[in-house]
C-alpha positions in Angstrom: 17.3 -9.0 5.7 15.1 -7.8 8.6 14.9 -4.9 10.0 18.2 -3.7 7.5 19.1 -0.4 8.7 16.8 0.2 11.7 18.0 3.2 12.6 16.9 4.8 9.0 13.7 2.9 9.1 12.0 4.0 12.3 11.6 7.4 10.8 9.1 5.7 8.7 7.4 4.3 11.6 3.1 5.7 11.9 0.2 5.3 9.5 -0.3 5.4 6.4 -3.2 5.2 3.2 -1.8 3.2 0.6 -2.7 3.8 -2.9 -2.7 1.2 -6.3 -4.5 0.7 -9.1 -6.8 -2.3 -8.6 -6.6 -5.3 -10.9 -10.0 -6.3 -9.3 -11.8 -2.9 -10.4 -10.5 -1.7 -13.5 -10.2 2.1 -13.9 -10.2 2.3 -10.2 -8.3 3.0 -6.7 -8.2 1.1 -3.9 -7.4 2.6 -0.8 -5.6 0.7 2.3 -4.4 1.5 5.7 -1.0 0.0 6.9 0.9 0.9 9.9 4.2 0.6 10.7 5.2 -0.4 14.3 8.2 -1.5 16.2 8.8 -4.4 18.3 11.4 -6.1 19.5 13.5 -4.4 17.5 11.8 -5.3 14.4 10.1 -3.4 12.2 6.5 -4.9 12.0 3.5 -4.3 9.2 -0.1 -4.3 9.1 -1.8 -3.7 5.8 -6.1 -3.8 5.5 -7.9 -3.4 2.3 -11.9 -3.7 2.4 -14.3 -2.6 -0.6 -17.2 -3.1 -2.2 -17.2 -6.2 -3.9 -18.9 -6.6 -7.8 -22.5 -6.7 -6.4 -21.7 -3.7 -4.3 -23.5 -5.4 -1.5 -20.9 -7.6 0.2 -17.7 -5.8 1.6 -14.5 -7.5 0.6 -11.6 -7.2 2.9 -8.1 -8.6 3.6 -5.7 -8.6 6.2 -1.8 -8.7 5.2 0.8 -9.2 8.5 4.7 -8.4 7.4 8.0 -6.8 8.4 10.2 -4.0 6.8 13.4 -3.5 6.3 15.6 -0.6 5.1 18.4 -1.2 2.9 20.0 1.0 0.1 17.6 3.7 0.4 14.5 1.7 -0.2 12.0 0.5 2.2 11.0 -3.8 1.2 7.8 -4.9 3.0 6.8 -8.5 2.8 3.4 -9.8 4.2 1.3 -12.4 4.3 -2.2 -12.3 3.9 -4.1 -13.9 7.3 -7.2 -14.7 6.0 -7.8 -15.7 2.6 -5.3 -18.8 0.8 -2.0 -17.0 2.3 -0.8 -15.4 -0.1 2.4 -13.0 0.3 2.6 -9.6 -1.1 6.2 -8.0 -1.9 6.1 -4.0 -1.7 9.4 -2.0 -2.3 9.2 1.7 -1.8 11.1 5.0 -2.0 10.9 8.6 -0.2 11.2 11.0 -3.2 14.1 13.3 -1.1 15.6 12.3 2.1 13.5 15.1 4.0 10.3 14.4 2.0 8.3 11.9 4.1 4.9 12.3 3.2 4.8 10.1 0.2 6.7 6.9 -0.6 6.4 5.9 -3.8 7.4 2.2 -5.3 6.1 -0.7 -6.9 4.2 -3.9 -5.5 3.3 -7.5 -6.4 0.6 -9.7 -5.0 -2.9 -11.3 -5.6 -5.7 -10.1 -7.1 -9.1 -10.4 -5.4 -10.6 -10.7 -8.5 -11.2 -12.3 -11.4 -9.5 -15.9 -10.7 -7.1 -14.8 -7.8 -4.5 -13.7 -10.3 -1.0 -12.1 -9.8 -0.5 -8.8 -10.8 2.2 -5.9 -10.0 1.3 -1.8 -10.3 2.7 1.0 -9.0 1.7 2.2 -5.0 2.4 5.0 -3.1 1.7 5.3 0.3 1.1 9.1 2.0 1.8 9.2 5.6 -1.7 10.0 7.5 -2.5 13.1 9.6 -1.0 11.7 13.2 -3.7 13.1 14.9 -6.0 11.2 13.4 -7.4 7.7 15.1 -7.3 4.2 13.1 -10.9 4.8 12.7 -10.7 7.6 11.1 -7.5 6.4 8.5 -9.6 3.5 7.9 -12.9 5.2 7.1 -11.2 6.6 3.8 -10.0 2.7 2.4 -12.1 1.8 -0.4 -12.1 1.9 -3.8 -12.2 4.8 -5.7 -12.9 6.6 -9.3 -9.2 7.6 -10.3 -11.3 10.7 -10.4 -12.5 11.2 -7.3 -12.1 13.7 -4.6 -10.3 11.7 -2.3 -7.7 11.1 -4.2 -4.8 13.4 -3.7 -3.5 15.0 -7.3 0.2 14.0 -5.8 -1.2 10.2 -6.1 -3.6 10.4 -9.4 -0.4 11.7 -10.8 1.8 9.0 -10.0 -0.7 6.5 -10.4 -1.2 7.0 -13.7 2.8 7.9 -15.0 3.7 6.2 -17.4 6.8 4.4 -16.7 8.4 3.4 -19.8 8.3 -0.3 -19.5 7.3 -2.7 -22.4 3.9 -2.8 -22.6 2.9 0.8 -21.7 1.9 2.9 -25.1 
């Protein structure tokens, strides 16, 4: 299953903010940082989330390890968090258009900081970051977020809150 097609994957290959609706802070967005690295011919992931926890006081944060792989036009990402209990998150993504590469967009399923460590699944879409710009500087912008807010990009708000059709959704 690992790396798939590598070829089509490395063009993915750089930085990126992720983007989902948080189960942990209702009504809001966290942000993340992965990046997307080869070695030894295997595509190789590292995800961090951090934000303010309920008190505001403490900063949360988590650490996810993975790999990639490319098959049938999609992009599956499985890692496993370092830190906490070990839990795995499961991330399957999409580029809109084969040239488009700024956004992948896609759906992923993991644990929930908060309340009670629950599962959850929303929608995610990642936007490739500037590749100028240092991992400081792509990690200063994780945290969470107003749906509202400034910093997040209209192309995200918008797919963030789509609604998809599935049982559930009025």
């Amino acid at each position: 299953a690992f790396p798939g097609d590598l070829s089509r994957l490395r063009q993915f290959i750089g930085a990126y903010h992720i983007h989902f609706l948080s189960p942990s802070w209702l009504g809001s967005v966290m942000i993340g940082a992965t990046s997307l690295d080869e070695h030894g011919g295997q595509i190789m992931t590292r995800t961090i989330e951090r934000g303010l926890g309920p008190d505001r006081e403490h900063l949360q944060r988590t650490r996810y390890d993975g790999k990639a792989s490319y098959h049938g036009s999609r992009i599956f990402v499985v890692e496993f968090e370092s830190e906490q209990d070990g839990s795995l998150t499961q991330t399957i993504l999409y580029p809109a258009h084969r040239q488009q590469r700024t956004y992948l967009r896609g759906m992923t399923m993991g644990i929930s900081w908060r309340p009670r460590r629950m599962p959850y699944s929303t929608r995610m879409i990642w936007k490739r970051a500037d590749t100028t710009a240092s991992a400081e500087e792509v990690l200063k912008q994780c945290g969470v977020y107003p749906i509202e807010h400034r910093i997040i990009d209209p192309t995200v708000r918008s797919f963030l809150l789509e609604k998809s059709g599935l049982i559930g959704e009025e």
